[in-house]
C-alpha positions in Angstrom: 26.3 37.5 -94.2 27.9 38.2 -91.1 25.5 41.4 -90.3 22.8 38.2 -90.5 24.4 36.5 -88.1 25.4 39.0 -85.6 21.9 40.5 -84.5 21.1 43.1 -81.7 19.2 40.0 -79.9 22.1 38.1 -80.0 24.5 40.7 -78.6 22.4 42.0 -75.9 22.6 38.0 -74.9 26.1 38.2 -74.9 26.2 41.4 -73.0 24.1 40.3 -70.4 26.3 37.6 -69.7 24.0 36.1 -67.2 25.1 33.7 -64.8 29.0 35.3 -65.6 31.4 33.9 -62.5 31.8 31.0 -60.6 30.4 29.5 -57.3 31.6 28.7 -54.0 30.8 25.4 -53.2 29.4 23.5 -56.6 28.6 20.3 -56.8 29.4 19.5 -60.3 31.7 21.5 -62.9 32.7 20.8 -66.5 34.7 22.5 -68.8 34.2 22.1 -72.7 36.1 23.2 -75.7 35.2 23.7 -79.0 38.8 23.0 -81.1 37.4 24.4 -84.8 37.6 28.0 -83.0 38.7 27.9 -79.6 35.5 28.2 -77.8 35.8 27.6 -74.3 33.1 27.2 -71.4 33.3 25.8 -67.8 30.1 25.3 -65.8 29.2 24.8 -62.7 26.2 23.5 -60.9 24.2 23.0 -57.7 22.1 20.4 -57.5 19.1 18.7 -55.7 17.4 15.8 -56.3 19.0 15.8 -60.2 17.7 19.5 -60.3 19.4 22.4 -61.2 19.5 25.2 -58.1 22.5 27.1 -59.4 24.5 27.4 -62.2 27.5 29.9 -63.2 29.6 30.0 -66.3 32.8 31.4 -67.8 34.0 31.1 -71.0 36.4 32.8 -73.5 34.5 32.2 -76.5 33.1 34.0 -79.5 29.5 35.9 -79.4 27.3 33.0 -80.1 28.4 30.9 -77.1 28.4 34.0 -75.2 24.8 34.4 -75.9 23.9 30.6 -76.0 25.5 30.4 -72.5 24.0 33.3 -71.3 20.6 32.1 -72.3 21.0 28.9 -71.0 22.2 30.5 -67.4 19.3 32.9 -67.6 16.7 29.7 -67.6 19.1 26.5 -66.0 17.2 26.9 -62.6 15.0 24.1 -62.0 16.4 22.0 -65.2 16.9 18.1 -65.3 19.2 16.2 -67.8 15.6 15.1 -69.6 14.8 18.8 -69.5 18.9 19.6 -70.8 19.0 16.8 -73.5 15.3 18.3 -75.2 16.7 22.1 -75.1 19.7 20.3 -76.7 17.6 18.7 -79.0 15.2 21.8 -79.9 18.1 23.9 -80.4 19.5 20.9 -82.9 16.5 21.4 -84.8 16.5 25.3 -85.4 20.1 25.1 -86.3 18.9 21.7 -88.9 15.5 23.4 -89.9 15.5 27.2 -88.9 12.9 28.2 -86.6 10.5 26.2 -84.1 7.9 27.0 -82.3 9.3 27.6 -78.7 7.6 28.4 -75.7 8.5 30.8 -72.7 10.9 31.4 -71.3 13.2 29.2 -74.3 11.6 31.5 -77.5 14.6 33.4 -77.3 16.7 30.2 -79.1 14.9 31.5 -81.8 17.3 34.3 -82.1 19.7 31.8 -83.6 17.7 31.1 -86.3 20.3 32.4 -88.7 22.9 30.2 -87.9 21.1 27.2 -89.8 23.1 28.8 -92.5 26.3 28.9 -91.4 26.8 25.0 -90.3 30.6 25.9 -88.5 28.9 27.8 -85.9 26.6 25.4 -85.0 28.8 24.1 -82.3 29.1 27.4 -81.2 25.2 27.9 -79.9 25.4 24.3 -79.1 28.8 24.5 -76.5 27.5 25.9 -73.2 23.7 23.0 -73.4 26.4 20.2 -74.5 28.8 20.9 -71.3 25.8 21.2 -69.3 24.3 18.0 -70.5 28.0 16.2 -70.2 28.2 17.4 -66.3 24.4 16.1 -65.4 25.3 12.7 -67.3 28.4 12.6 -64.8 26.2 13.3 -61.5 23.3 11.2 -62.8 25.7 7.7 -62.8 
């Protein structure tokens, strides 16, 4: 069971820890926790014209927010709250129903397919798109 849910896609995700650090000068920053287990993620953002131009992250947080935050730092530039809010919702959906069909560069998500199973975790994968989505609500009032 846990073999099923800790796949080589998911910790080469992790490992990559893309977008791992902070930034200078950003223009919006969130933190979010996660209190079943402790998950923790900050993000921060540059922005221009409600588009994302840079985003780093840090957390101290289990595998699948590691890779779930590492994905979504891979792919943020360029991203909207619309944009933010239908990941969100996609990544809802393969957690509810298992796999979607998702196009580049977001087929990836698929790789949590096998936490539809495991409904605690959920949050988990869902941590580092909610905090982003929570900091572009902030900027877009």
């Amino acid at each position: 069971m846990i073999e099923e849910l800790y796949q080589k896609n998911l910790m080469r995700l992790a490992a990559n820890a893309t977008g791992s650090g902070s930034l200078d000068t950003p223009d919006a920053e969130g933190t979010l926790d996660n209190p079943t287990c402790g998950d923790r993620i900050t993000i921060q953002v540059k922005l221009e014209d409600g588009r994302i131009t840079e985003l780093a992250q840090e957390n101290r947080a289990c595998l699948l927010c590691q890779a779930s935050a590492s994905l979504l730092a891979e792919n943020a530039i360029g991203l909207t709250l619309s944009d933010v809010e239908e990941l969100r919702g996609k990544i809802a959906d393969i957690l509810k129903d298992g796999s979607t069909p998702l196009n580049p560069p977001w087929e990836k998500l698929d790789y949590f397919g096998p936490v539809k199973d495991h409904r605690s975790r959920h949050i988990c994968v869902l941590l580092p798109f909610n905090a982003l989505r929570d900091i572009l609500k902030k900027e877009a009032r």
